[in-house]
mmCIF file of the C-alpha atoms, coordinates in Angstrom:
data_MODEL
# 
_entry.id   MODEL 
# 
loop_
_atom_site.group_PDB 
_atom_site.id 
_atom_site.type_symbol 
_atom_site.label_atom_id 
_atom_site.label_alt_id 
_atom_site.label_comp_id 
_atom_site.label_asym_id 
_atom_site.label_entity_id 
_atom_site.label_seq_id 
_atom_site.pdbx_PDB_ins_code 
_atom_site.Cartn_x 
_atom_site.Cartn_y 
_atom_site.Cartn_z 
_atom_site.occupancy 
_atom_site.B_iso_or_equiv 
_atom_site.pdbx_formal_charge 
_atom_site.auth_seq_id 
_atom_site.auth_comp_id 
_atom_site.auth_asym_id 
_atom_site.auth_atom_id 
_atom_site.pdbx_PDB_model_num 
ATOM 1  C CA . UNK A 1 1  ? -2.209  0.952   4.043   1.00 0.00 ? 1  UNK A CA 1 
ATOM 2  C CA . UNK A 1 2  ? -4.405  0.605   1.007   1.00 0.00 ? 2  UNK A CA 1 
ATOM 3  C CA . UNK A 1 3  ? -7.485  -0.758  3.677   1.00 0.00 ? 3  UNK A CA 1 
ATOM 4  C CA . UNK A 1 4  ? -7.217  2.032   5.681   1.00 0.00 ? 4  UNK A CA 1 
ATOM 5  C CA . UNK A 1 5  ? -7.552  5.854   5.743   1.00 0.00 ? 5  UNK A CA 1 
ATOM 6  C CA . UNK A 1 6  ? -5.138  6.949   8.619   1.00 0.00 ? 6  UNK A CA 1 
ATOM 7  C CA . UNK A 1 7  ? -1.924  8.189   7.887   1.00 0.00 ? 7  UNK A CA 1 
ATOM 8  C CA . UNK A 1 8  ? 0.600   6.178   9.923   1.00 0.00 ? 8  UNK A CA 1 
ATOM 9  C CA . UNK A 1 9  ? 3.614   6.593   11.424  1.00 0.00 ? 9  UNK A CA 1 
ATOM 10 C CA . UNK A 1 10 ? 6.723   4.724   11.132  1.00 0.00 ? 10 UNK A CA 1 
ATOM 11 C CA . UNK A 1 11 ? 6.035   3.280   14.169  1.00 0.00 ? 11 UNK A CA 1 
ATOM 12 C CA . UNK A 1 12 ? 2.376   2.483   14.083  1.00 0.00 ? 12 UNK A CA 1 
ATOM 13 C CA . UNK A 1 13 ? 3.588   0.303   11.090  1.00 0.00 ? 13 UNK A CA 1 
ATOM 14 C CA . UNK A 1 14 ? 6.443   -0.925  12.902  1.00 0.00 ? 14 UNK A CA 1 
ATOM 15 C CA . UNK A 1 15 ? 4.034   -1.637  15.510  1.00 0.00 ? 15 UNK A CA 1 
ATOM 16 C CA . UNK A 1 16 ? 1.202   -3.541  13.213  1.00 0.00 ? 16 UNK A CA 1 
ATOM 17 C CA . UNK A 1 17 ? 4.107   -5.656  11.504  1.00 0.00 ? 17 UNK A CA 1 
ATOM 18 C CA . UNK A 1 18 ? 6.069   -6.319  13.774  1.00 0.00 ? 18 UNK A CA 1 
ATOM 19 C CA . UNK A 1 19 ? 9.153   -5.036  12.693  1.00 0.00 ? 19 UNK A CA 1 
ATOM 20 C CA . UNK A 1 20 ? 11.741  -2.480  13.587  1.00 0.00 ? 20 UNK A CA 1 
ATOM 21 C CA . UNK A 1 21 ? 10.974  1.078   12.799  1.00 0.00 ? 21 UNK A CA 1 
ATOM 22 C CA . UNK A 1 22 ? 14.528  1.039   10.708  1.00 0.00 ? 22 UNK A CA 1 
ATOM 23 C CA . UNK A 1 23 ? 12.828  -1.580  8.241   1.00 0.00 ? 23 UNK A CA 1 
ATOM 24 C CA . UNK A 1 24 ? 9.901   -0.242  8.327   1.00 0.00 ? 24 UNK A CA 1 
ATOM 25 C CA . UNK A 1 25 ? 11.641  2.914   6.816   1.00 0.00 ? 25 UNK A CA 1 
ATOM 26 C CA . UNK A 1 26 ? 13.748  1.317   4.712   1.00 0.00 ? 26 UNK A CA 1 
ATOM 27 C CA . UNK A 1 27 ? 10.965  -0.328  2.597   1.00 0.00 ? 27 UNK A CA 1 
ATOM 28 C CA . UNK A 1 28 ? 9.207   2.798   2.316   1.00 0.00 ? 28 UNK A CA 1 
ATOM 29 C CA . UNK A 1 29 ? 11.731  4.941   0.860   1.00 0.00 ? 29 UNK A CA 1 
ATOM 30 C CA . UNK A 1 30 ? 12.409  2.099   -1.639  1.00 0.00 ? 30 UNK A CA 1 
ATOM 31 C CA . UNK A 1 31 ? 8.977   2.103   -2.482  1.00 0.00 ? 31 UNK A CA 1 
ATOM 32 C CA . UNK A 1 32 ? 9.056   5.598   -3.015  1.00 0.00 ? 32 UNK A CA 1 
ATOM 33 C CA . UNK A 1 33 ? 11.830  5.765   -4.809  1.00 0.00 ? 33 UNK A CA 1 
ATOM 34 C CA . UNK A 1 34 ? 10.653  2.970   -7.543  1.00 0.00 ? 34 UNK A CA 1 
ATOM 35 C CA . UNK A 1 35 ? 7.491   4.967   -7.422  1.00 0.00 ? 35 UNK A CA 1 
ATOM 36 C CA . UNK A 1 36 ? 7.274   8.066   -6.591  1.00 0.00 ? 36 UNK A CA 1 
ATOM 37 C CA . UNK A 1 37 ? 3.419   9.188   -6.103  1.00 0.00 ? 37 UNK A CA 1 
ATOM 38 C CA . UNK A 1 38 ? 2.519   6.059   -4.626  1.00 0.00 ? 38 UNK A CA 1 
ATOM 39 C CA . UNK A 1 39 ? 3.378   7.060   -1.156  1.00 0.00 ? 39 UNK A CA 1 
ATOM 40 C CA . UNK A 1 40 ? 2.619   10.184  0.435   1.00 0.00 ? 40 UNK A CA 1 
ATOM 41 C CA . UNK A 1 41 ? 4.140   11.536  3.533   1.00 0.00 ? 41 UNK A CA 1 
ATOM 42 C CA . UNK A 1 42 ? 3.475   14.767  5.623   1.00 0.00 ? 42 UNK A CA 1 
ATOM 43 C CA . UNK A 1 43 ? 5.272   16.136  8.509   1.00 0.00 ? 43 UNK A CA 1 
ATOM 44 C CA . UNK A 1 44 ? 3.362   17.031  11.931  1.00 0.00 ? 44 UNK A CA 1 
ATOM 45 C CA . UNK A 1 45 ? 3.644   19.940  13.991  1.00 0.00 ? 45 UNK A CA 1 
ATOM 46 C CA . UNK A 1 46 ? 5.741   17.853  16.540  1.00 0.00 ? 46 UNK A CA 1 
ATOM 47 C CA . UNK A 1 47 ? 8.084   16.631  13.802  1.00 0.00 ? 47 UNK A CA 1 
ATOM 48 C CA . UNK A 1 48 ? 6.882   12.614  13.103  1.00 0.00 ? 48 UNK A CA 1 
ATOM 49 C CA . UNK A 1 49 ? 6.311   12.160  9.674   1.00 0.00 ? 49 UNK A CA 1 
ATOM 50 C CA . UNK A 1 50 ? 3.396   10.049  8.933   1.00 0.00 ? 50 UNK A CA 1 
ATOM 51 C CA . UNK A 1 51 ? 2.732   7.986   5.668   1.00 0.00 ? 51 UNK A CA 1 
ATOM 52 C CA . UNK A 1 52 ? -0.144  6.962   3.265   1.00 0.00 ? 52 UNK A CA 1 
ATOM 53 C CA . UNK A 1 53 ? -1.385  6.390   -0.309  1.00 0.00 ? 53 UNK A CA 1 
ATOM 54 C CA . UNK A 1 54 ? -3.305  8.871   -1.512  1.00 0.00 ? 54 UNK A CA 1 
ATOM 55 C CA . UNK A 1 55 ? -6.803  7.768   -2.495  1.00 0.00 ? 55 UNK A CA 1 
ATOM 56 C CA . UNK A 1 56 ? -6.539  8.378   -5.918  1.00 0.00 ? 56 UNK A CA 1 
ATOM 57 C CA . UNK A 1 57 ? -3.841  5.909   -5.893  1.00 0.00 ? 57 UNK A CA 1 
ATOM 58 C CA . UNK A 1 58 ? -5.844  3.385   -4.069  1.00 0.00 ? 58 UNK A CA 1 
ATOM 59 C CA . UNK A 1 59 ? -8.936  3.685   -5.997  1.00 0.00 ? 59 UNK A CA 1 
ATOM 60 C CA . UNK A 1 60 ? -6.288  2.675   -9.390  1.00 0.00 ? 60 UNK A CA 1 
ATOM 61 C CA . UNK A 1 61 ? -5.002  -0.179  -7.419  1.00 0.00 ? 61 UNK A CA 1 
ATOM 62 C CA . UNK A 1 62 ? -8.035  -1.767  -5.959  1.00 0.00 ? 62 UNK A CA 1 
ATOM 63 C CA . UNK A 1 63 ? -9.675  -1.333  -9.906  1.00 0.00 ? 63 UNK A CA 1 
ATOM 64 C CA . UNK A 1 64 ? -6.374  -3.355  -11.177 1.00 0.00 ? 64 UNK A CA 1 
ATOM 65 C CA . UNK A 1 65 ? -6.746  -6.033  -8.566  1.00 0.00 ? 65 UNK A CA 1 
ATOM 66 C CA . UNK A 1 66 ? -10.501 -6.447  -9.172  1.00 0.00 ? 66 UNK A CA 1 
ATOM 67 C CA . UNK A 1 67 ? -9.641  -7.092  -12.918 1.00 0.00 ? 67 UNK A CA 1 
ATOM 68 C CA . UNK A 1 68 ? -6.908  -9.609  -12.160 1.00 0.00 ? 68 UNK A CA 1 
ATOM 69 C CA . UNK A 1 69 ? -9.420  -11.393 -9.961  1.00 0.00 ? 69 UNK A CA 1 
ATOM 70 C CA . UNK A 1 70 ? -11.819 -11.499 -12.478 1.00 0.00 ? 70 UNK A CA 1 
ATOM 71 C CA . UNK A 1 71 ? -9.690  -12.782 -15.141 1.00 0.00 ? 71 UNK A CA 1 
ATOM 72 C CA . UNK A 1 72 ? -8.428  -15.667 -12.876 1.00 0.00 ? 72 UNK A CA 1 
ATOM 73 C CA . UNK A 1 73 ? -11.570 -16.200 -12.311 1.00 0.00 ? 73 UNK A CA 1 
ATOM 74 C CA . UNK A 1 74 ? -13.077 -16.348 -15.858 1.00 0.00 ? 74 UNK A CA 1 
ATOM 75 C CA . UNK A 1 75 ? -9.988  -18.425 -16.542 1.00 0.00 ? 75 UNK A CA 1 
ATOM 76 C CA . UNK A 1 76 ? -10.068 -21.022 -14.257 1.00 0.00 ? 76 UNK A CA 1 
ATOM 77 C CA . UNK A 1 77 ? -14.020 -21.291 -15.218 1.00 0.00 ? 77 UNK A CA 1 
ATOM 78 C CA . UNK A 1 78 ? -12.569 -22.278 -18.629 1.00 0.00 ? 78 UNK A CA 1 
ATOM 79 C CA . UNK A 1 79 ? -10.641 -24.618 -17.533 1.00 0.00 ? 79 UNK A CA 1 
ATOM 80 C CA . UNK A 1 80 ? -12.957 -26.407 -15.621 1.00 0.00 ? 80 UNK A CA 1 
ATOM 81 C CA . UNK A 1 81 ? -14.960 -26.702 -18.597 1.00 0.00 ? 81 UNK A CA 1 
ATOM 82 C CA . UNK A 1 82 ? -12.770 -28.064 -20.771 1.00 0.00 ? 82 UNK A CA 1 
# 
């Protein structure tokens, strides 16, 4: 979800995975519920709710994963020097 910018549906997901849509839904309201903002979800006209992370959101994890790949980096440059 954070590599893309559609909003998906439980099935879509299901789909891409390769799991059942039950799962599927089951890890995303436990991910909401340890975080709340992380995951967004709006309701169509026809009723299927469809999920994503709001960009805001991705932009602050993609910045916190760059940093933790730089520091393993840097790190493991020290310790091929030493």
């Amino acid at each position: 979800m954070l590599n893309t910018e559609l909003r998906l549906s439980y099935e879509d997901l299901a789909a891409m995975l390769g799991k059942e849509k039950s799962t599927i839904r089951g890890q995303i309201n436990t991910i909401k519920q340890k975080s709340e903002s992380l995951i967004e979800e709006v309701i169509e006209k026809n009723g299927k709710k469809r999920v994503y992370i709001p960009e805001e959101i991705k932009e602050k994890l993609l910045k916190k994963s760059k940093v933790s790949v730089k520091k393993a980096k840097r790190q493991e440059k020290t310790e091929e020097n030493e």
